[in-house]
N, C-alpha and C positions, 0 to 999 in steps of 0.2 A: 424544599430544595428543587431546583429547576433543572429539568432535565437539557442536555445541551443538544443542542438539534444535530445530524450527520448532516452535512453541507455536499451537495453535488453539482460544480461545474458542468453544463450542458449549452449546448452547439449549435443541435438539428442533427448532428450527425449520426450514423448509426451506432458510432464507438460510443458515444456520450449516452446514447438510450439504452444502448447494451450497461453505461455503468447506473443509470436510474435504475432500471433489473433487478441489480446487486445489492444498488443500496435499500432499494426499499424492503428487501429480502432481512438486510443488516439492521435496516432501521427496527423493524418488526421484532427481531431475534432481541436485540439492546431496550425497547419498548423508548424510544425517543424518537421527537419529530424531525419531518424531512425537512431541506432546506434547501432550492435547485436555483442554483445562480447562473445568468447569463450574461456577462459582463462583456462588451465590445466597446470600442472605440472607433465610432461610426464612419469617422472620414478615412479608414482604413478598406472600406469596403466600398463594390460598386453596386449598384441596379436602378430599377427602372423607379421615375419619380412617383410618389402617391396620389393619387386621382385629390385629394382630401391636403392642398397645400398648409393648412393648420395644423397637419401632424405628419411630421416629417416620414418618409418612407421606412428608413434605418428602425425606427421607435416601432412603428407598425409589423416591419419584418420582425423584430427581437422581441416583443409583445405576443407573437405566432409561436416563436420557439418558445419561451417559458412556458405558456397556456399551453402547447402539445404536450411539453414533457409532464407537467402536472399532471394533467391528465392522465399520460400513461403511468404517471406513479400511482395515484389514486384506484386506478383499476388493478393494478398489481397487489397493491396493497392496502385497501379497505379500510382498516382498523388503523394506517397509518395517518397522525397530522402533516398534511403536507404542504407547505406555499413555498411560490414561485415570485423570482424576484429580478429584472432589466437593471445591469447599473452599466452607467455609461463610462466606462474606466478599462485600464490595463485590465484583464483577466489575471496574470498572476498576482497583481499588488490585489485587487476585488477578492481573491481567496484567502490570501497568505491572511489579510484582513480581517476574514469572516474565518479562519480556523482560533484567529485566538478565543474565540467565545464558540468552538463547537468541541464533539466529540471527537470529529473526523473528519476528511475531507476527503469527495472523490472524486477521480476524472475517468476518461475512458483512456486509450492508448495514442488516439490519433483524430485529427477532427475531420471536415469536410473537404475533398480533393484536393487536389492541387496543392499550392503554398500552404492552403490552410491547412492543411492536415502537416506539415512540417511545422508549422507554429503551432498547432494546437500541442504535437510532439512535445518542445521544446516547452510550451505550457506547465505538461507533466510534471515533466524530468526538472523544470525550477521550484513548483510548489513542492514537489517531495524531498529537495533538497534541501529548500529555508521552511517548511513548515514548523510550528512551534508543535503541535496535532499529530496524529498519526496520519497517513497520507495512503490510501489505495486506490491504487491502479489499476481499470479494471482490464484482463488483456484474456488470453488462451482458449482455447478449446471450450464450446459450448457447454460438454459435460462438466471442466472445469469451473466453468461460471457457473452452473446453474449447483454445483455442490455435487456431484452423483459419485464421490469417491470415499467422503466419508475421514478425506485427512488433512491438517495441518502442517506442513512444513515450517520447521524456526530454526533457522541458523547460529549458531552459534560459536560466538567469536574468540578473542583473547577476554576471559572476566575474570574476578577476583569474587564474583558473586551475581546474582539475579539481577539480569538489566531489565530496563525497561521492554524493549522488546520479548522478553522471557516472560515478563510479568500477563502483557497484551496478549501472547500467545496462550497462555493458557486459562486468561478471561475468555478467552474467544470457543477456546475447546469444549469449555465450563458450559456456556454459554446454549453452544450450536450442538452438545453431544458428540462433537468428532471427537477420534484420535490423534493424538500430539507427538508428531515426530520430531525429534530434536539430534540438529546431524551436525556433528563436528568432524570438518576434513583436516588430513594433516600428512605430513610428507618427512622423510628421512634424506635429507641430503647428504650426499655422500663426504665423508670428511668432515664432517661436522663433531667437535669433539666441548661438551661442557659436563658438570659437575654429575648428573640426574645420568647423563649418557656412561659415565665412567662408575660410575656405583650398578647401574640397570647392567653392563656387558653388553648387551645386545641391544645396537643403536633403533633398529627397529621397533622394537620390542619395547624400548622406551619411546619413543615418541607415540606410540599405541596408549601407551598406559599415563602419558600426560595427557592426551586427548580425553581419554578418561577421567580422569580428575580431574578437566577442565567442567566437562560437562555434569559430571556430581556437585562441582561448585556452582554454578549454573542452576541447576534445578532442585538441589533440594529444599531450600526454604517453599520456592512454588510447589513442588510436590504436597510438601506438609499442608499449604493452603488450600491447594484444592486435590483433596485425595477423590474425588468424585471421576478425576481426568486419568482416561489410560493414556498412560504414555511410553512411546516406543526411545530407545537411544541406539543410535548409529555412529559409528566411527569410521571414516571411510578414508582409505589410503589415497592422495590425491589433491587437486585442488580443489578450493573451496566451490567454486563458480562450477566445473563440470558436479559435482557430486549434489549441488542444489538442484541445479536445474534438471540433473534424472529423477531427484526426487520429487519435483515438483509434476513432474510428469503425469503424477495417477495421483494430484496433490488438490483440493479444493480452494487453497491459501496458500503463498506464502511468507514466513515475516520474518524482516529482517531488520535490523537498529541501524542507525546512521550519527554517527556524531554530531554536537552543534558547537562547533568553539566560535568562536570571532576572528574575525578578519578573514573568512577564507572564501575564494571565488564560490560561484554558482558549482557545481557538480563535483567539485574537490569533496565536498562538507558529503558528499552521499557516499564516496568511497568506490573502488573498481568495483565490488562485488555487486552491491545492493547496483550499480548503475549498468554491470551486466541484465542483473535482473529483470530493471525496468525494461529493458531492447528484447530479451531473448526470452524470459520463463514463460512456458506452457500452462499458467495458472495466473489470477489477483495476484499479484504483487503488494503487499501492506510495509512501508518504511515507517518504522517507530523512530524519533527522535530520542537520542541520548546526551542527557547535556554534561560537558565534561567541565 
């Protein structure tokens, strides 16, 4: 069996070397090769012509950025298979591409100043959206990127049972040794009168204890899988989006699932939460694909 390579989108820029960092960290931890793409589409860019009219400047300049960033993978990570790869194409269609034959795909948060760092943005936030792969992002706090917390953050939503992002989350915990926090937010609106609320009495009280059972349903087949994972469960009174992002605060990861149906625009298919996350968490952001 062949192991499928982690694929990383890189720039030049510092967000993109910062997610080389991560991945080669990831790559290692997974025991699969690297894979650092640097996709542009040349007449999009200016500079200065190549001394060398037989190879165009653009090839020469994009040739420089893959060969650095190897480079810094390979020193990072040693023991990891690394190659580096110029395609002269969209960068989102060049990924979305290269995720159907990988494990994962990463970016950084933002590319090189100016405009470019708003499209490399907009880069992100569409491969995380259409990926078929899990998709991270790498963003937050040094100690965050570099692991120094020790925990996992996973979201979890409305399920009937272990999603895919549930499943990812606790290969990763398996995996890296961390602990696995699993936070489900939930809220009492007032007036709210249904079946569960009028058997419970106490509308609080129930919406408490659904959040609970949502998350027993959630995790116990993964538990049974991997009893090796400590794992922590929170229920926190609130919205989904503040109660992630404090936890992701002191958080080394965190993941969340994104729906994939058909026909729906770019950033619809990610959902408010998961596309807060991308803009705002103090931590990698990892969107798992759930296909409905």
């Amino acid at each position: 069996m062949v192991d499928l390579p982690l694929v990383v989108g890189v720039d030049g820029s510092h967000h993109s070397l910062e997610a080389v960092d991560w991945a080669v960290d990831a790559a290692a931890r997974h025991a699969v090769p690297l894979r650092l793409i640097h996709a542009s589409l040349w007449q999009r860019y200016e500079g200065i012509p190549a001394a060398d009219p037989a190879r165009p400047w653009e090839l020469i300049r994009d040739e420089e950025i893959a060969a650095s960033a190897a480079e810094r993978a390979r020193r990072g990570g040693p023991d990891v298979k690394v190659c580096a790869e110029v395609l002269p194409e969209d960068p989102v269609a060049a990924l979305l591409r290269a995720g159907r034959d990988a494990s994962g795909l990463v970016t950084g948060s933002r590319g090189r100043g100016g405009l470019a760092a708003l499209l490399l943005g907009s880069v992100s936030l569409a491969v995380a959206a259409r990926a078929s792969c899990p998709v991270t992002v790498v963003r937050g706090g040094e100690p965050n990127r570099r692991g120094a917390f020790g925990r996992i953050v996973l979201g979890v939503g409305e399920t009937a049972g272990p999603s895919a992002a549930t499943r990812f989350a606790f290969r990763e915990a398996e995996v890296s040794g961390r602990t696995l926090e699993a936070v489900r937010a939930w809220r009492a609106p007032a007036g709210e009168v249904t079946d569960d609320l009028l058997l419970e009495g106490d509308p609080v009280r129930a919406h408490w204890a659904r959040a609970e059972r949502t998350l027993d349903h959630a995790l116990r087949a993964p538990e049974r899988d991997h009893p090796e994972v400590s794992v922590d469960r929170e229920t926190v009174e609130g919205t989904a989006r503040k109660a992630l992002l404090h936890a992701a605060a002191t958080a080394d990861l965190l993941v969340l699932g994104a729906r994939r149906g058909h026909g729906h625009a770019v950033g619809l298919e990610l959902g408010r939460i998961a596309h807060a996350a991308l803009h705002h968490a103090p931590c990698p952001v990892v969107i798992v694909p759930e296909r409905v």
